[in-house]
Structures are given as structure tokens and as C-alpha cells.
N, CA, C and O atoms as a Tinker XYZ file with bonds, in Angstrom:
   472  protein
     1  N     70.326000  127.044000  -92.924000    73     2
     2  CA    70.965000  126.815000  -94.204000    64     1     3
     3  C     70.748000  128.045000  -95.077000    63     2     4     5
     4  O     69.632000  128.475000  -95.371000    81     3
     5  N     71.802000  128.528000  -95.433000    73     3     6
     6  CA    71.397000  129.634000  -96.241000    64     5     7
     7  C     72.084000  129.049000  -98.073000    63     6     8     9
     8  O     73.104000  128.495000  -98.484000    81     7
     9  N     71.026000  129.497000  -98.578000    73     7    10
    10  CA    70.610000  129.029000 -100.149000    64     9    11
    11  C     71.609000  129.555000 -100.842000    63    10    12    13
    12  O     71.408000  130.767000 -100.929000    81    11
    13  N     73.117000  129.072000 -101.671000    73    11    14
    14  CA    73.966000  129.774000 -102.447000    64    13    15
    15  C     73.453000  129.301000 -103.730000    63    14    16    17
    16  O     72.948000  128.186000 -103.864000    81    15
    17  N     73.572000  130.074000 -104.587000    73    15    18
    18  CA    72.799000  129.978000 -106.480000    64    17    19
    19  C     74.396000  129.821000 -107.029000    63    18    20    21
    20  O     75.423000  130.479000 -106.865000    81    19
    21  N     73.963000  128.320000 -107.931000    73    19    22
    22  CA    75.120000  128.123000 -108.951000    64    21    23
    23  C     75.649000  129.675000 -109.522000    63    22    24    25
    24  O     74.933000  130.596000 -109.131000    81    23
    25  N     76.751000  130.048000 -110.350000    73    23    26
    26  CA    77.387000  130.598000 -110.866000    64    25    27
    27  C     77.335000  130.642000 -112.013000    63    26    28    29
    28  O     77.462000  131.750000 -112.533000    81    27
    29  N     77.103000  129.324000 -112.962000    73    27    30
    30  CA    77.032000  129.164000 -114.006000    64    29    31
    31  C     76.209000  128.174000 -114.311000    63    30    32    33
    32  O     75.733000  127.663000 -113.297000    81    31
    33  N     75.746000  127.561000 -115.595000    73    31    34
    34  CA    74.710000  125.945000 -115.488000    64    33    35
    35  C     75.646000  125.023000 -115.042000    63    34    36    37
    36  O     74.944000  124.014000 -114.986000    81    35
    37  N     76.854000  124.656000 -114.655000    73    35    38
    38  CA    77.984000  124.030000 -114.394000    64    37    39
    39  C     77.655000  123.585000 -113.190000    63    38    40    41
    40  O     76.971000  122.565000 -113.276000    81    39
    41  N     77.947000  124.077000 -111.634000    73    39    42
    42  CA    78.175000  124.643000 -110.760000    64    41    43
    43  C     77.269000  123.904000 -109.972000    63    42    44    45
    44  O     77.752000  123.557000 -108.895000    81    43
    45  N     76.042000  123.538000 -110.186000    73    43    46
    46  CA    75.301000  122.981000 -108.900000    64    45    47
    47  C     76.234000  122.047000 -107.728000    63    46    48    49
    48  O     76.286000  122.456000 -106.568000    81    47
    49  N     76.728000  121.173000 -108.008000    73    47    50
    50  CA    78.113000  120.431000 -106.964000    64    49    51
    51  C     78.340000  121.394000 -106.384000    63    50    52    53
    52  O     77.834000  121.713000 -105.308000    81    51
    53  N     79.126000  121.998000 -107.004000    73    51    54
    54  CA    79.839000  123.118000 -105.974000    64    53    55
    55  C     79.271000  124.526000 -105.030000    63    54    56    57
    56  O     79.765000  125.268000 -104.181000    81    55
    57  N     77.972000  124.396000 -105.716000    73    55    58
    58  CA    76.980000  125.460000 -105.130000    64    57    59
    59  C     76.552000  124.122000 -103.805000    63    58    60    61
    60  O     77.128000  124.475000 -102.775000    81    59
    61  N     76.061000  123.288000 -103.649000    73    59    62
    62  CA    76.203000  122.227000 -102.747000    64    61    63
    63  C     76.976000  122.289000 -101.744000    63    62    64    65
    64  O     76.494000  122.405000 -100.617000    81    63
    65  N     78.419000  122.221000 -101.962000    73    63    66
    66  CA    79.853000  121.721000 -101.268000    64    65    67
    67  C     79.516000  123.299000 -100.044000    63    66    68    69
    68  O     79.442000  123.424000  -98.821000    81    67
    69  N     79.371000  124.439000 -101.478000    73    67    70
    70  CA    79.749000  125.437000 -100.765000    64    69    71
    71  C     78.451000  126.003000  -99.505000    63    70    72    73
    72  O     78.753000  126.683000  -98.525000    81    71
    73  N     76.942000  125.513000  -99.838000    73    71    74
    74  CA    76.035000  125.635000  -98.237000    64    73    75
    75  C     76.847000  124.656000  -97.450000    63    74    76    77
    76  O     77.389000  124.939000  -96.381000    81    75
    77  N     76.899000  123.571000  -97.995000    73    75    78
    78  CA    77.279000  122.439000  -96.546000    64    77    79
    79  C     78.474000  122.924000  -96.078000    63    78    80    81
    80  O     78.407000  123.050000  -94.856000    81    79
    81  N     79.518000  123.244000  -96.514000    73    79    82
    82  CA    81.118000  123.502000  -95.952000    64    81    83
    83  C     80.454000  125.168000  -95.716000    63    82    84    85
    84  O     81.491000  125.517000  -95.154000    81    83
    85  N     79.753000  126.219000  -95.691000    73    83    86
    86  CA    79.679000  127.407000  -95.012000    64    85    87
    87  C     80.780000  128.194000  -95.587000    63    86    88    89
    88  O     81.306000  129.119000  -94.967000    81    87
    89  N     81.231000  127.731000  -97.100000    73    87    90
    90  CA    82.407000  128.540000  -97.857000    64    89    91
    91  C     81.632000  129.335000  -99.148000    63    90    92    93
    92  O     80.581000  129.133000  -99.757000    81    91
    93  N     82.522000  130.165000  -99.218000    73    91    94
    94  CA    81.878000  130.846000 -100.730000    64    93    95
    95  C     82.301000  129.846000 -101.954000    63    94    96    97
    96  O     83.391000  129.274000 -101.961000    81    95
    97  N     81.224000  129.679000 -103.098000    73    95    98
    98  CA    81.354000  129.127000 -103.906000    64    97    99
    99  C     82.358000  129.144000 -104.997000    63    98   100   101
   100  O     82.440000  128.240000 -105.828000    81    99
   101  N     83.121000  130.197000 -104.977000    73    99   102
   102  CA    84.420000  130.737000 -105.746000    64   101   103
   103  C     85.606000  130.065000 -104.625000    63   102   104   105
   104  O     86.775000  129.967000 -104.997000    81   103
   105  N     85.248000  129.684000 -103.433000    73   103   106
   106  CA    86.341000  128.625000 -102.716000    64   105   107
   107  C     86.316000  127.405000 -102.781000    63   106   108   109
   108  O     87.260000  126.695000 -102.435000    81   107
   109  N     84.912000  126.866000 -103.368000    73   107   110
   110  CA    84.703000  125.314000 -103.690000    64   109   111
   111  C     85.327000  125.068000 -104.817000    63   110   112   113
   112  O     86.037000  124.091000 -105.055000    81   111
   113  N     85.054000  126.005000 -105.566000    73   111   114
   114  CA    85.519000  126.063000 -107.221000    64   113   115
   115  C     87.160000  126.172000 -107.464000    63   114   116   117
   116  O     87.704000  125.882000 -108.529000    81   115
   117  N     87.640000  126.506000 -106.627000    73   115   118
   118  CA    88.885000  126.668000 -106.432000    64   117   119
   119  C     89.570000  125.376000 -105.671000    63   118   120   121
   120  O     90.601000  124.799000 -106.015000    81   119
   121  N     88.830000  125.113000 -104.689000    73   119   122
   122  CA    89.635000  124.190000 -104.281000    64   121   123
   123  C     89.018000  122.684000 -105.026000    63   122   124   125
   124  O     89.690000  121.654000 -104.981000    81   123
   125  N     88.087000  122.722000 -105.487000    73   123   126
   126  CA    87.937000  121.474000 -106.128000    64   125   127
   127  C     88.557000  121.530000 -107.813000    63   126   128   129
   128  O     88.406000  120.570000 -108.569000    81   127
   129  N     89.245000  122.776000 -108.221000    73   127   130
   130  CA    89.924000  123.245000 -109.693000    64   129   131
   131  C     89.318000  122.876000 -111.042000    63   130   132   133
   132  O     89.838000  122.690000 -112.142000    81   131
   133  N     87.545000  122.808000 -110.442000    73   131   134
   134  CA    86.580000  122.761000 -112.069000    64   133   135
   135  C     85.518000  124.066000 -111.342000    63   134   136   137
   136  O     85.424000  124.527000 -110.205000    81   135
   137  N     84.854000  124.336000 -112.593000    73   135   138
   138  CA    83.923000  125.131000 -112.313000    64   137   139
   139  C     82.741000  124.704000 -113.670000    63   138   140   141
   140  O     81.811000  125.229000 -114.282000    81   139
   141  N     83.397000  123.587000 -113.635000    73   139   142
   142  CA    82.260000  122.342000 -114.925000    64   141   143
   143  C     81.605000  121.141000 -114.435000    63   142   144   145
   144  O     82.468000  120.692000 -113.681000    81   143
   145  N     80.695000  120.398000 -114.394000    73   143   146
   146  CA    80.143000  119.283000 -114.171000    64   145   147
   147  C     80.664000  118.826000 -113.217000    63   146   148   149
   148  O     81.871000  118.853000 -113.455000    81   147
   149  N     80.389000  118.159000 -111.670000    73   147   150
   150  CA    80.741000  117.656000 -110.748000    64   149   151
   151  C     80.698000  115.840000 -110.699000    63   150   152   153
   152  O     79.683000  115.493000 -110.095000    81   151
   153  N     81.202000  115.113000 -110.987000    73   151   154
   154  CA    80.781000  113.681000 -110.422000    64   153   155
   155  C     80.653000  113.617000 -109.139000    63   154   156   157
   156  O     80.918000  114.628000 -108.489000    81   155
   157  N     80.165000  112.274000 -108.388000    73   155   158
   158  CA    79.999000  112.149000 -106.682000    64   157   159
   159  C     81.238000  112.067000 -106.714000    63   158   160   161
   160  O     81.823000  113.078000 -106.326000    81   159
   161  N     81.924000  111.130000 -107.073000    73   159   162
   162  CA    83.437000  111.193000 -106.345000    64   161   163
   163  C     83.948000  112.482000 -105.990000    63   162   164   165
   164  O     84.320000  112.684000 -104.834000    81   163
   165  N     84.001000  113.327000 -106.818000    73   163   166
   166  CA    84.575000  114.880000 -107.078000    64   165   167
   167  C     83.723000  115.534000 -105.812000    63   166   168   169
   168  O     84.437000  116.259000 -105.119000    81   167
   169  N     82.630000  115.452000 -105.458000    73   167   170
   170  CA    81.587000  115.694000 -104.022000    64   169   171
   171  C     81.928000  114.968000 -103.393000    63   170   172   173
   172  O     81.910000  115.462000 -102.266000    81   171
   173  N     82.371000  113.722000 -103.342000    73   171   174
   174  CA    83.080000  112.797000 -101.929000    64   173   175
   175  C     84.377000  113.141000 -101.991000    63   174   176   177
   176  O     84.472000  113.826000 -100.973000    81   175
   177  N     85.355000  113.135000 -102.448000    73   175   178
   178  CA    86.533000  114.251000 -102.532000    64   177   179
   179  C     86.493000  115.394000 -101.681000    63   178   180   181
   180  O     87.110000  115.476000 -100.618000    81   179
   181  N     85.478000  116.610000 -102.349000    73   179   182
   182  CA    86.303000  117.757000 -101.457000    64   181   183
   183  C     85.223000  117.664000  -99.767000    63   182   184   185
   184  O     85.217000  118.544000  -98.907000    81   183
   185  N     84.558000  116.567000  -99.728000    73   183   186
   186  CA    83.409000  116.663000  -98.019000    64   185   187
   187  C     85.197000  115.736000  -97.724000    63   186   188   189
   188  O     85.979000  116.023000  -96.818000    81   187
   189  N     85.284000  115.279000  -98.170000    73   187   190
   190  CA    86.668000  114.775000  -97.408000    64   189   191
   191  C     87.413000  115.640000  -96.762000    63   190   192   193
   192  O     87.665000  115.689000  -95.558000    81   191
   193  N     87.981000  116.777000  -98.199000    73   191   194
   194  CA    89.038000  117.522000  -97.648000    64   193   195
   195  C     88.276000  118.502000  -97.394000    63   194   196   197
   196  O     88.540000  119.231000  -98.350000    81   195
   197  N     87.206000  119.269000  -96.540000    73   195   198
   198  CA    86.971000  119.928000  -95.977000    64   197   199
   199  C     86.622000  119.462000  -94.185000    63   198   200   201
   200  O     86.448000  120.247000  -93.253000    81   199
   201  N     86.602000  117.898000  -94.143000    73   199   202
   202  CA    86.332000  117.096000  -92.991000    64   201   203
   203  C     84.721000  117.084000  -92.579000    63   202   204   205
   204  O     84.194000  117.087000  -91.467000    81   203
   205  N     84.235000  117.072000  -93.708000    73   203   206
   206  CA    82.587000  116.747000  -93.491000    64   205   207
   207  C     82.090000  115.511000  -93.433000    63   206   208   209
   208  O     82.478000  114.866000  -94.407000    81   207
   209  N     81.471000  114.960000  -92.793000    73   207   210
   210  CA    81.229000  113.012000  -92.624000    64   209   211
   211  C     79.926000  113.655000  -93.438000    63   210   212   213
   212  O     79.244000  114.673000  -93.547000    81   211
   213  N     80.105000  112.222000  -93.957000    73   211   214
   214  CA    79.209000  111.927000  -94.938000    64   213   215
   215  C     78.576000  109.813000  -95.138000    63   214   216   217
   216  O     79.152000  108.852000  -94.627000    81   215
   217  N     77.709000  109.788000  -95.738000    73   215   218
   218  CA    77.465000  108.324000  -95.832000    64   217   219
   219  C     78.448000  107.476000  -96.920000    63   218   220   221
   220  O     78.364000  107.845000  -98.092000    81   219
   221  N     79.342000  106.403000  -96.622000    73   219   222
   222  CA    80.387000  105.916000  -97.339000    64   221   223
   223  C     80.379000  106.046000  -98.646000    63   222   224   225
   224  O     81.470000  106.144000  -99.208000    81   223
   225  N     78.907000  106.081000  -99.592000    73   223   226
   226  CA    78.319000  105.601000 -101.239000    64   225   227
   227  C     77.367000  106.500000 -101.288000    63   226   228   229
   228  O     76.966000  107.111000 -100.298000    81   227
   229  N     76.883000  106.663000 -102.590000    73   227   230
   230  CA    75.597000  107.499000 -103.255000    64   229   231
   231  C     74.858000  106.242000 -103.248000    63   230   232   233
   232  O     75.236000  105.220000 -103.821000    81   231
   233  N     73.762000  106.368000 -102.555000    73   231   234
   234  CA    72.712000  104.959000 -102.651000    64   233   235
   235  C     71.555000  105.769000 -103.116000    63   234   236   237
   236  O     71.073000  106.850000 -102.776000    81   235
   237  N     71.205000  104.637000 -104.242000    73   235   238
   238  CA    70.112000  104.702000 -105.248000    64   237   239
   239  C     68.293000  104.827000 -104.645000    63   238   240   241
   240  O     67.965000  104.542000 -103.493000    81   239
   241  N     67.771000  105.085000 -105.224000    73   239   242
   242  CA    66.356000  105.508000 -104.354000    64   241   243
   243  C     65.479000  104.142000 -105.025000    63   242   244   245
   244  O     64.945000  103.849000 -106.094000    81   243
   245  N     65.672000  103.617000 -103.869000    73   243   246
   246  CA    64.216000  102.314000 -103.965000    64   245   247
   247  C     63.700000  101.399000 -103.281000    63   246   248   249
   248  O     64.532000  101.284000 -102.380000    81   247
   249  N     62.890000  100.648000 -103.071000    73   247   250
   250  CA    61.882000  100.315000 -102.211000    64   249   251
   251  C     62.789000   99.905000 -100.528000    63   250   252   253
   252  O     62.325000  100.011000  -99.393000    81   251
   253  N     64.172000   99.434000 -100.950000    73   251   254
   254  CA    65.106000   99.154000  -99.766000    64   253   255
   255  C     64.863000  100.595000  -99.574000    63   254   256   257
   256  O     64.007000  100.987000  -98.781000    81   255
   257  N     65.446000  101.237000 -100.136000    73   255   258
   258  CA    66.016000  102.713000  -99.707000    64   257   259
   259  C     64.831000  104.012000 -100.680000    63   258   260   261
   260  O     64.818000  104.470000 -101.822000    81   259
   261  N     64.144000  104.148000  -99.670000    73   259   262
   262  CA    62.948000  104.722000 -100.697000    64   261   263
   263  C     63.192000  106.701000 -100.124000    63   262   264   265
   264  O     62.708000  107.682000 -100.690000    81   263
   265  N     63.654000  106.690000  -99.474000    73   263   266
   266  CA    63.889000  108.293000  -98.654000    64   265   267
   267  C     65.067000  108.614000  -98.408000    63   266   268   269
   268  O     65.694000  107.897000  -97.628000    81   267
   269  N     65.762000  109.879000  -99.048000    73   267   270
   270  CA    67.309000  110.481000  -98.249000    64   269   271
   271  C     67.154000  110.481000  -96.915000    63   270   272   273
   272  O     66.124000  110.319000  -96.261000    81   271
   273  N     68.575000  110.731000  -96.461000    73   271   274
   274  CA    68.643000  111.003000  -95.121000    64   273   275
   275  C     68.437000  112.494000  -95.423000    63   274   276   277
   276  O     68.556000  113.128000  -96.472000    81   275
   277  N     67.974000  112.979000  -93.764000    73   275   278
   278  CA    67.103000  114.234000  -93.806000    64   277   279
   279  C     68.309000  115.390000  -94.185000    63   278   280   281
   280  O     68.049000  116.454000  -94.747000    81   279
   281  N     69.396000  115.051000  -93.851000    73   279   282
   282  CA    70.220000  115.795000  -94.804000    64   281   283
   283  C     70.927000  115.653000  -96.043000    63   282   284   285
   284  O     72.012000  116.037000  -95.606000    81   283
   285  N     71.055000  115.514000  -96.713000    73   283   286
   286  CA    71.406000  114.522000  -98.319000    64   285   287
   287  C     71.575000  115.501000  -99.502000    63   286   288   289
   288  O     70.695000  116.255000  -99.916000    81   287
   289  N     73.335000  115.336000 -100.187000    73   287   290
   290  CA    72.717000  115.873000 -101.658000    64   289   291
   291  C     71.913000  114.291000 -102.647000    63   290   292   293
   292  O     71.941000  113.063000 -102.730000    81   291
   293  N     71.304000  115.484000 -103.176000    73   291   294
   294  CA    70.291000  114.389000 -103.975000    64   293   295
   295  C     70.692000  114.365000 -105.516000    63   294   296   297
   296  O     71.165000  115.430000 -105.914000    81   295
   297  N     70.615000  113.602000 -106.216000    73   295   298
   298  CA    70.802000  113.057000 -107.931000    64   297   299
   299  C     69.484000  113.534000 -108.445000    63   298   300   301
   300  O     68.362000  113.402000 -107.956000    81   299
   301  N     69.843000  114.070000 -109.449000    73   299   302
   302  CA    67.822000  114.780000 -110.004000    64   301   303
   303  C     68.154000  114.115000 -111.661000    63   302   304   305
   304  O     69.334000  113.977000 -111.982000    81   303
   305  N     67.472000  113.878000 -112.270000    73   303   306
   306  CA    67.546000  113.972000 -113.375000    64   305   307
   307  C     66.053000  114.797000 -114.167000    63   306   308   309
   308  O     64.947000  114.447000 -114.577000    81   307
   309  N     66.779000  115.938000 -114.067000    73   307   310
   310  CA    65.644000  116.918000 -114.733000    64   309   311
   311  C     64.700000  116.931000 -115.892000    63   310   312   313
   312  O     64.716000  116.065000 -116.768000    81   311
   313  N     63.928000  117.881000 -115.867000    73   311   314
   314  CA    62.847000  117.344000 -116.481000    64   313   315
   315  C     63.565000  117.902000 -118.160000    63   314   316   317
   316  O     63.137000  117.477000 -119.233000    81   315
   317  N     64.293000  118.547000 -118.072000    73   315   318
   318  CA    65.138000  119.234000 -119.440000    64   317   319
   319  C     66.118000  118.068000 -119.682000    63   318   320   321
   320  O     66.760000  118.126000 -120.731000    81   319
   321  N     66.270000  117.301000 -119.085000    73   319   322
   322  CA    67.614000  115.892000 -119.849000    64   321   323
   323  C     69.083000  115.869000 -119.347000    63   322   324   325
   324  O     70.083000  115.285000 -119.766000    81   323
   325  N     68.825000  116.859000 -118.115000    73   323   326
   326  CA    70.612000  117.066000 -117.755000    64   325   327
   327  C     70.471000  116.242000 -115.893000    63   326   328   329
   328  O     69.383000  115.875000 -115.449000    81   327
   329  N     71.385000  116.154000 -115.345000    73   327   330
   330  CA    71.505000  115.729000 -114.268000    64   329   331
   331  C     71.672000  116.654000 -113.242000    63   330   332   333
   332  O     72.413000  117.493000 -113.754000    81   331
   333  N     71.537000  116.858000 -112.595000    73   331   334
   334  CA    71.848000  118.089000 -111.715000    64   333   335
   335  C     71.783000  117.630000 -109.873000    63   334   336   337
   336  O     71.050000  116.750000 -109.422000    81   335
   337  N     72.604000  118.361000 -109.174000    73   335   338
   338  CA    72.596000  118.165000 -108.110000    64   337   339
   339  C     71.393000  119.508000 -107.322000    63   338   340   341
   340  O     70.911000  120.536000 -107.799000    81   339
   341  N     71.242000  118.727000 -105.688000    73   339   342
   342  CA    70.825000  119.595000 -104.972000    64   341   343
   343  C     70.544000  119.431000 -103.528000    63   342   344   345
   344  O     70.444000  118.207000 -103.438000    81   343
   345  N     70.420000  119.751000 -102.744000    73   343   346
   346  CA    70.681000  119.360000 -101.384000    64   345   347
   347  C     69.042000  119.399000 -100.436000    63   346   348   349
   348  O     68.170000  120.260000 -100.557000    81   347
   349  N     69.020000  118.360000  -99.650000    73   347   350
   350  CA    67.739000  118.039000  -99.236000    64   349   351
   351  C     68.024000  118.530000  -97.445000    63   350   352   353
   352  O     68.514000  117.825000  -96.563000    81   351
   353  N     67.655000  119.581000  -97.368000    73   351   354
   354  CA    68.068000  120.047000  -95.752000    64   353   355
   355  C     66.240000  120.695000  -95.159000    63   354   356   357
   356  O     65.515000  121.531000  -95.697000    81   355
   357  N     65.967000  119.661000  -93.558000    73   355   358
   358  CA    65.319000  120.282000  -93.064000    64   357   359
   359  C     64.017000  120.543000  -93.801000    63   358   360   361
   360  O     63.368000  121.588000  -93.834000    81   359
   361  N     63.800000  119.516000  -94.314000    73   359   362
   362  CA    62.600000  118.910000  -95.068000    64   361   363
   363  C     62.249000  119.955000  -96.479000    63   362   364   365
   364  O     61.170000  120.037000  -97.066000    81   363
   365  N     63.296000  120.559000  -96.728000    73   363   366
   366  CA    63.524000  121.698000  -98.169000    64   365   367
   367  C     64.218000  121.162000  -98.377000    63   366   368   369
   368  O     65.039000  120.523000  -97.718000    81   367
   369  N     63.887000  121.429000 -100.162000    73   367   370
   370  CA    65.285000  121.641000 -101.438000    64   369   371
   371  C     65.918000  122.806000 -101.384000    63   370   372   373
   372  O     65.334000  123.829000 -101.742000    81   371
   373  N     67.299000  122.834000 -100.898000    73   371   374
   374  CA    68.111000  123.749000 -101.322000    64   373   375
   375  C     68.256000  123.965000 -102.646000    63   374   376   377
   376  O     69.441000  124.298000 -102.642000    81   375
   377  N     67.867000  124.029000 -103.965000    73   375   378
   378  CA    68.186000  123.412000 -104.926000    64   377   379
   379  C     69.647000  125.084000 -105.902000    63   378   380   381
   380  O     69.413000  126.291000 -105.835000    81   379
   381  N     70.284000  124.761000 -106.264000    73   379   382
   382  CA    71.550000  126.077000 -106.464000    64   381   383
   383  C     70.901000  126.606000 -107.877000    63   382   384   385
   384  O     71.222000  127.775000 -108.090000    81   383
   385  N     70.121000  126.070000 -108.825000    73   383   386
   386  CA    69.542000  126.846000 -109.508000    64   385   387
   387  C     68.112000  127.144000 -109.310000    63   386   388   389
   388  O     67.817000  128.280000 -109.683000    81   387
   389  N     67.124000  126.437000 -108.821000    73   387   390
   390  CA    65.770000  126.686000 -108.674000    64   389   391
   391  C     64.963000  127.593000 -107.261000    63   390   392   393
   392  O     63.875000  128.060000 -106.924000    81   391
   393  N     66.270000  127.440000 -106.820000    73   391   394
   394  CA    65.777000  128.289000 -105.207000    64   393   395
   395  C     65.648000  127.329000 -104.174000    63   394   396   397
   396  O     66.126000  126.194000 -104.196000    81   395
   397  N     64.778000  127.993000 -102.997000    73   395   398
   398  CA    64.568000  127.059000 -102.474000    64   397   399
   399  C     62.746000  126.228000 -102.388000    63   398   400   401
   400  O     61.729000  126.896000 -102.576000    81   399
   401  N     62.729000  124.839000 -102.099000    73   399   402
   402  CA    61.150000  124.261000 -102.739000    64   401   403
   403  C     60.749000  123.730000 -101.408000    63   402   404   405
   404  O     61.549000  123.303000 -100.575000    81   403
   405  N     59.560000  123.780000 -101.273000    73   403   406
   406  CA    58.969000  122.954000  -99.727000    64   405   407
   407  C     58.034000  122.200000 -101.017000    63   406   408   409
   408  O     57.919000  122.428000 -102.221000    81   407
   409  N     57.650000  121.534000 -100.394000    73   407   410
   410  CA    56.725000  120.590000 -100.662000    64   409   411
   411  C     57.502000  119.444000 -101.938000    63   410   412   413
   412  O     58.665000  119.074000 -101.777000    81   411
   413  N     56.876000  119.100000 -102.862000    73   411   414
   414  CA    56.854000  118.221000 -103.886000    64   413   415
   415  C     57.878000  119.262000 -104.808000    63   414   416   417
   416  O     57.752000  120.441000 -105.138000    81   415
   417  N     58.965000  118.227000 -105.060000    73   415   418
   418  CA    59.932000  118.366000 -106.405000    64   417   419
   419  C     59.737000  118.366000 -107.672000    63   418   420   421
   420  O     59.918000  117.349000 -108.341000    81   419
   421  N     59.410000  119.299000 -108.094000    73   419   422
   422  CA    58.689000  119.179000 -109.765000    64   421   423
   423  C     60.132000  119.810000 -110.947000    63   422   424   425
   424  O     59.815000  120.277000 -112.041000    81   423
   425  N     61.032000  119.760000 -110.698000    73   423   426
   426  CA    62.053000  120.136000 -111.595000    64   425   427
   427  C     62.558000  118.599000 -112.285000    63   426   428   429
   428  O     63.223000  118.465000 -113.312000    81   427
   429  N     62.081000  117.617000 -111.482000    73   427   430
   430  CA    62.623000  116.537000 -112.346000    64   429   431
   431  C     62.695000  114.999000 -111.568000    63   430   432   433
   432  O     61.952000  115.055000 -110.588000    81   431
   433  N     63.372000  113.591000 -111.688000    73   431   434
   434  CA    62.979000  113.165000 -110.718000    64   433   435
   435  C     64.577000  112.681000 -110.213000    63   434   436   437
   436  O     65.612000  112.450000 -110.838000    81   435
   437  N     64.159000  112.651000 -108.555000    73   435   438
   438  CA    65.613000  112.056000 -107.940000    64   437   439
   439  C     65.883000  110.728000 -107.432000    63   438   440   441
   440  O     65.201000  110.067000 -106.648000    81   439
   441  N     67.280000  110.354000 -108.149000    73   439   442
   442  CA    67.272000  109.015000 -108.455000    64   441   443
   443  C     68.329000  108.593000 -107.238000    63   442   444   445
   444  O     68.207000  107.385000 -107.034000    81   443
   445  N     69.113000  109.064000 -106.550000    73   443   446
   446  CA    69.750000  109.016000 -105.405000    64   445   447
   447  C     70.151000  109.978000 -104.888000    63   446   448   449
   448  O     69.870000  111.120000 -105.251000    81   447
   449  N     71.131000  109.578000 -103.622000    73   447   450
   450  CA    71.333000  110.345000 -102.274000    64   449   451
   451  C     72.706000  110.143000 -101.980000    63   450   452   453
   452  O     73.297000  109.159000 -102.427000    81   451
   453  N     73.257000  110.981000 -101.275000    73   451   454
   454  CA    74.218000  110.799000 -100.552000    64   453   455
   455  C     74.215000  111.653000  -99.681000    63   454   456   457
   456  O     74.404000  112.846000  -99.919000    81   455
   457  N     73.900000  110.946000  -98.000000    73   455   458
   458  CA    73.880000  111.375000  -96.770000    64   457   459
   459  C     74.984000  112.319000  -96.521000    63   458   460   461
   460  O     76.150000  112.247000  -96.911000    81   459
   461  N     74.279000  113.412000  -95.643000    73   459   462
   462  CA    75.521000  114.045000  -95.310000    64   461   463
   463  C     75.153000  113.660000  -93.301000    63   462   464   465
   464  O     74.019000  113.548000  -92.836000    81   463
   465  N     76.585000  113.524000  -92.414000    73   463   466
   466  CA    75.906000  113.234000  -91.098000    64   465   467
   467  C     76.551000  114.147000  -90.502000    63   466   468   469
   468  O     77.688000  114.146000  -90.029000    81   467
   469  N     75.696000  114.996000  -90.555000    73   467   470
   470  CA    76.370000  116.617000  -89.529000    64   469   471
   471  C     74.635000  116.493000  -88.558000    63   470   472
   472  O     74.365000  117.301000  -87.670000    81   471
């Protein structure tokens, strides 16, 4: 997995789309036509139209479901008050603004997942 860095504070989604799809992030941004705030749908959208399987829903983190799948973007809600995406690959955070993290997530806490099944 190689680590692409948001573009702007906007951008984490699409810094996401663009490690998992192996595209440059100025092609996510383009083909998804924001380069502002991502919803999941808008991330289940373009894993569609790029033909990436993925898990049907964003499922919430709790005692049913207490761990992503080992590949997963993850829901953070940071420790600054904003939401942010980031991708859980190979027991690292990819994360598109913080780099990449082994161990314990200290930017904030993550409140769900959505599997990716590659």
C-alpha cells in the first residue's frame, strides 16, 4: 500500500478511493466531481464505479462488531471536532493526513468501518 496525502483538509475520501483504486488523487477528485467533504455513499459510489467489492453498509464499531475488517476505511472522529476518513490496511493506518501509524490511534476515536474485500 503506498500512503497518498490529502490535497487539501477536504480530501481524506478521496485520498482513500485513490490508495485503494491505485489512481492518482486528482483522478478520484475528478471522477467523483468534489474535492470537498466525502459522505460513505459518495465512497460507496465511486468503489462501485471503479469495480472494487466492498462490504454492502458502513457498520458501526461495537461489542457485535468491535474490529474492522483487516482491510477497511474507517470513520474517526478526531480529536479537533471534524470527522475524517482513513484506511486500516495490513494492521496500519494509512491515514491521508497523519501519515502512516502502527500501533494505537491517537488522532481521535473510530466509530465505524466499511470493509473493503480485495
Amino acid at each position: 500500500m503506498k500512503l497518498i496525502k490529502q490535497n487539501n483538509f477536504s480530501t481524506c475520501g478521496q485520498a482513500c478511493i485513490a490508495m485503494i483504486s491505485d489512481k492518482s488523487i486528482d483522478t478520484v477528485i475528478q471522477d467523483m466531481k468534489t474535492d470537498g467533504p466525502t459522505s460513505i455513499g459518495q465512497l460507496i459510489d465511486i468503489l462501485d464505479q471503479y469495480g472494487i467489492p466492498h462490504a454492502e453498509k458502513n457498520v458501526r464499531i461495537s461489542k457485535k462488531n468491535p474490529k474492522p475488517y483487516p482491510y477497511s476505511i474507517l470513520t474517526v472522529h478526531t480529536n479537533e471536532g471534524y470527522t475524517h476518513w482513513t484506511l486500516w490496511y495490513d494492521g496500519k493506518y494509512y491515514d491521508p493526513e497523519f501519515g502512516i501509524i502502527e500501533g494505537e490511534y491517537t488522532y481521535g476515536r473510530i466509530t465505524s468501518f466499511l470493509g473493503i474485500l480485495l
